[in-house]
N, C-alpha and C positions, 0 to 999 in steps of 0.2 A: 801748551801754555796753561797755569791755571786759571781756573773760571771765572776766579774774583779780579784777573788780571784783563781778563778779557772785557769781562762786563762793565769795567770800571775804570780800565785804563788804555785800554788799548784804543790807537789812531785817537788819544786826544790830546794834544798839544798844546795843552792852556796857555803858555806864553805867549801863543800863536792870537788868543784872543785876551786878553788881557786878567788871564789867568783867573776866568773864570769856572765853576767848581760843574757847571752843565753846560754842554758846546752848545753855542748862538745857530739859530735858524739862519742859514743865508739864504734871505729869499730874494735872492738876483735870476733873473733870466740868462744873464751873461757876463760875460769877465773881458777885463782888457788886459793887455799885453804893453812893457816899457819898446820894444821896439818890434819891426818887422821880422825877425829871426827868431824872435819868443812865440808871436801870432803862429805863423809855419810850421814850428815844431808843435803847438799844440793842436793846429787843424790839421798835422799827417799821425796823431795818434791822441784820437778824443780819447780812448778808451782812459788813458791814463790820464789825463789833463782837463780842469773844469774848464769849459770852453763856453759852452751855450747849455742851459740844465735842460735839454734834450736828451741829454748825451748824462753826465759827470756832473757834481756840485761838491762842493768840499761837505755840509751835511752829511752826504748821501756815501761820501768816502767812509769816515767816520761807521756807519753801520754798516757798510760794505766789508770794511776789515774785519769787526767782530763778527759777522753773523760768518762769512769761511770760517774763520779760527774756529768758531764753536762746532762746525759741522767736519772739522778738518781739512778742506778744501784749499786749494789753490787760491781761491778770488770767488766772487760772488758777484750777481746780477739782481738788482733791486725794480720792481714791477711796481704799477699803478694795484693788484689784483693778483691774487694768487692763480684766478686761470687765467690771466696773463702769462704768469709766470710758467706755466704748463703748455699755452698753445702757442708762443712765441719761437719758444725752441727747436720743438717740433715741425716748425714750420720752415725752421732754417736747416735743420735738418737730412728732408725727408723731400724728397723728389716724385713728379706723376711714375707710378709703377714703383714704388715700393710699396713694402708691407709691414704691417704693427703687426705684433702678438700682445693684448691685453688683458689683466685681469678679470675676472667680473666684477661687478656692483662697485664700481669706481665712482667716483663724485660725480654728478648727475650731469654738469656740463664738460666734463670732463668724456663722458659718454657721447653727448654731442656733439662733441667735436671729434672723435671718431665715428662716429657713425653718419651726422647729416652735414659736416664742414669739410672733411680732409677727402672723400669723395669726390668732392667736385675738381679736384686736383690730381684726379686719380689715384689717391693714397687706397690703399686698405687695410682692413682691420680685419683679425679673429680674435674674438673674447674666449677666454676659457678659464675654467677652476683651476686659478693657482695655489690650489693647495694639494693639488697630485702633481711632483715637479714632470714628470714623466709627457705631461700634456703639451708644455715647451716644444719639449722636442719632437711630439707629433706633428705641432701646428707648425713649424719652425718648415720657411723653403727657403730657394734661394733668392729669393727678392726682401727678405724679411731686414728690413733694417734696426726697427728699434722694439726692445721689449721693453712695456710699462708697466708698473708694478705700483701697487697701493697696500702695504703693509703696516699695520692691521689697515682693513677701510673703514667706514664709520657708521657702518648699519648692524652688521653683522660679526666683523671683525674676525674678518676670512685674514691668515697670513699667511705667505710666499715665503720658502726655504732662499734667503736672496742671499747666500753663499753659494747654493747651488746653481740658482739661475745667474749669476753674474759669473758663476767658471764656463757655463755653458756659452755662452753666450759671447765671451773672449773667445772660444775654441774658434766659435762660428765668425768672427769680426761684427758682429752686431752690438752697436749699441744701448746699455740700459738706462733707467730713467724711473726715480721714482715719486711718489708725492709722500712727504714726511709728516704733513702735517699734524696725524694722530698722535704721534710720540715728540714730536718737537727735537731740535737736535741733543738736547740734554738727556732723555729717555732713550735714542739708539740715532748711531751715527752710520748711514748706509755705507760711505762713504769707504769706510776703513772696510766694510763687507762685498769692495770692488763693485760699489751703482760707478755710474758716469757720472750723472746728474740727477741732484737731489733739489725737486721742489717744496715747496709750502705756501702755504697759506697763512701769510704774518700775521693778518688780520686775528688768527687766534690767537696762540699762548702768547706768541713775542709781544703783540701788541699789548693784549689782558685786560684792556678796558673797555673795549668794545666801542672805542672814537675813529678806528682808522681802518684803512681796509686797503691792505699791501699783501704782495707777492715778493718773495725770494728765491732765487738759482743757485747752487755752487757745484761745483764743479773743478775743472783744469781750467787755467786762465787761458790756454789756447785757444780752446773749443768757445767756452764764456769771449771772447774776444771776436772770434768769427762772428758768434751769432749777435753780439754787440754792435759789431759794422755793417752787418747788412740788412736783419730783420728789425733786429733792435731798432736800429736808428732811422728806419724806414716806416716803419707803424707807431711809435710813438709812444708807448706804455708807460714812461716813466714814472717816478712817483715823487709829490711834491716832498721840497726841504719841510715843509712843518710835518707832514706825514711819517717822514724822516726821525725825527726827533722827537713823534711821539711813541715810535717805535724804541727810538733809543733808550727814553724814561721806563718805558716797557719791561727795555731786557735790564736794568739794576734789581727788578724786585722777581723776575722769571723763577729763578728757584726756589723762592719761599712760597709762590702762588701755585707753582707745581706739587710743591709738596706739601703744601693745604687740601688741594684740590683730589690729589691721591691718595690723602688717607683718610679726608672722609668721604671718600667715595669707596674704599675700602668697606667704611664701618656702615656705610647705607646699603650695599649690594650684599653685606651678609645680613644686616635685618629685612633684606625684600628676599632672599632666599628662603627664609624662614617662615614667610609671612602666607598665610592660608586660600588668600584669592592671586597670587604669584605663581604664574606655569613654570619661568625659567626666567635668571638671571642672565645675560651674557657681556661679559666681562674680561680681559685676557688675565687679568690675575687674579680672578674667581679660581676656588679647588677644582671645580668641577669644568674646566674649560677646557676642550677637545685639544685643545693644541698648544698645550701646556708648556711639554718639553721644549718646543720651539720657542714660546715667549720668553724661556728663560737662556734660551740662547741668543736672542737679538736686541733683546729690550729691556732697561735698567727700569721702567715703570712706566706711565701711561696718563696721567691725568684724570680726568673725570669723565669721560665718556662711557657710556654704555646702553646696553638697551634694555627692556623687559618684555615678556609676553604675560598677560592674562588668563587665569584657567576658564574653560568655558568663552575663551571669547570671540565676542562679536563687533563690529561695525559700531553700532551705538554705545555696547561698553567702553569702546575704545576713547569715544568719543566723550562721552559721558565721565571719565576717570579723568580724563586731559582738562576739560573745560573744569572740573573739579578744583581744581588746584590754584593756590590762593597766591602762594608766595613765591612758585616756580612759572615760570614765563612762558609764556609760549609764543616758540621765535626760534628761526633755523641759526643757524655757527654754533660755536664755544667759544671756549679759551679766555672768556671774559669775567668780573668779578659776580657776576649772576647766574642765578642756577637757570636752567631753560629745558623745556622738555618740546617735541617735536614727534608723534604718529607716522607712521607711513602711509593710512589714510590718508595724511594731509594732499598728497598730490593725487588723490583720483576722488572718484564718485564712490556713494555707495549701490550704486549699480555693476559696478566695476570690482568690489569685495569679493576676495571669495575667503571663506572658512579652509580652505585647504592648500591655501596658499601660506607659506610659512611669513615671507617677506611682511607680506598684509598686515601678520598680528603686532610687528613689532612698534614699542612705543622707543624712542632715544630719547636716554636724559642725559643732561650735562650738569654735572654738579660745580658749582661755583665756590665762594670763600665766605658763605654765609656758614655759620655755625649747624655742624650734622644734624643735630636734634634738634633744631627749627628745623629742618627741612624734611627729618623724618615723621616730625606731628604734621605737616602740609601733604607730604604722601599719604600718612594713615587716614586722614579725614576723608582724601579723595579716595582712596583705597575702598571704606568702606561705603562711599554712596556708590 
């Protein structure tokens, strides 16, 4: 389908509401039925049917169809939360005595729920560097059910060969699963690259304003449908109809804020490459980026994410560069119209620093849709204090 059909037309049926030009919030709890044989058929298949917004709202239809369409998917599952969106599934999943195979440096609660939640269930996890496919199939037994994958992540922007781990992985009948949210479905579609299930975190790009804070699945409507009847509608995650529709307003303007947001962040990562107190850029579509060849095999582009390191740096430099900064925020997500920068100091002590730990030095910026050179005079200032 084209994009402007999807973004713009698709699952909305204006006549349906008095042919208005942005679909109405239905904010109902529940729906009635003209007779008992209507009722029935919609409580022996919520999935399809707005019944009780537990389950299904006509809103939620409405971005349910475009966000598969744009990921190429079957159907899609709409969340309160993007690690909703990631621990729900998994949860429906995945049985005491299986086993994950995981990336490293995955989103931080994303870690935690492999490591300190899915334990107690007797799940288990191996983390390992997906960027040697060869590790898969070391860590790979036969209890392994699902491989998770976070291509690029958003610290360092480690990526995963996920043509290759999704053939491997069919061989073995193990299920893949990845979080999309760095590229968004318009930058790379796992989907068509054989994932199972593609998460995100809406709350970024789709949203772009930084008012809501939603999760999406898609996938095969089979799978989406199990995990719809039993975990879904058991825990509760749902996301409300206004949340809904401010996602929707969201996706109209998606590719122009994308591709604001990627080209100056283009033109900011080659003036901090350049720049004298700058150790290392890292970027996937920097010259200089280790895993070049691959980005241009999976990924039409990327947004504004990326990180820096400092030469010479320290704890307090670190520190002292971030509080610097006048115009860029400091405050953890993206995908919204502000620029935001975030240290990995931010989560420990400076007791807990070390100099020789790579992780430590990194600062993440997120470039927003303020104009470049505002925000390249906001770095140089903080640059040079």
């Amino acid at each position: 389908m084209d994009l402007s059909f999807i973004l713009n037309e698709l699952g909305e049926e204006r006549e349906n509401y008095f042919n208005a030009v942005s679909p109405p919030i239905m904010q109902s709890s529940n729906f009635c039925f003209k007779d008992v044989a209507a009722l029935r058929g919609a409580m022996n298949d919520e999935f399809e049917s707005s019944l009780y917004s537990r389950g299904q709202n006509p809103t939620l239809t409405i971005l349910r169809k475009k966000l598969a369409a744009l990921d190429g998917a079957e159907d899609a599952l709409l969340f309160s939360s993007g690690i909703s969106a990631i621990s729900v599934p998994i949860l429906s999943l995945l049985k005491s005595g299986d086993h994950i195979i995981a990336v490293d440096n995955l989103y931080s609660w994303t870690i935690k729920l492999f490591k300190d939640f899915l334990p107690k269930f007797g799940i288990t996890t191996t983390f390992i560097d997906g960027t040697v496919f060869e590790n898969f199939e070391q860590a790979a037994t036969p209890q392994t059910r699902l491989i998770y994958l976070e291509s690029p992540n958003t610290f360092c922007y480690a990526l995963q060969d996920i043509r290759k781990v999704t053939g491997f992985a069919k061989s073995r009948g193990i299920t893949t699963m990845i979080d999309n949210s760095y590229c968004s479905p318009l930058y790379q579609q796992p989907i068509s690259m054989g994932v199972d299930l593609v998460a995100q975190s809406a709350t970024k790009y789709i949203g772009g304003h930084s008012d809501v804070v939603a999760g999406v699945l898609t996938g095969s409507k089979a799978m989406l449908k199990k995990i719809f009847e039993h975990e879904f509608m058991n825990t509760g995650p749902a996301l409300s109809p206004h949340s809904a529709w401010l996602l929707l307003r969201g996706l109209r303007t998606l590719p122009l804020r994308l591709q604001r947001s990627f080209e100056s962040t283009r033109l900011i990562t080659e003036w901090l490459a350049s720049h004298p107190a700058v150790q290392e850029v890292i970027w996937p579509f920097s010259p200089k980026f280790n895993q070049a060849d691959l980005v241009s095999q999976q990924m039409q582009g990327c947004g504004g994410l990326f990180s820096l390191t400092l030469k010479n740096s320290t704890f307090g430099k670190i520190e002292k560069f971030c509080n610097s900064l006048q115009h860029i925020l400091l405050a953890v997500s993206w995908g919204g119209h502000e620029s935001l920068v975030v240290p990995a100091i931010a989560s420990f002590s400076e007791d807990e620093y070390s100099a020789d730990n790579d992780h430590h030095q990194l600062i993440r910026m997120y470039i927003g849709l303020e104009d470049p050179y505002y925000l390249i005079a906001d770095i140089k200032q903080a640059l040079e204090k």
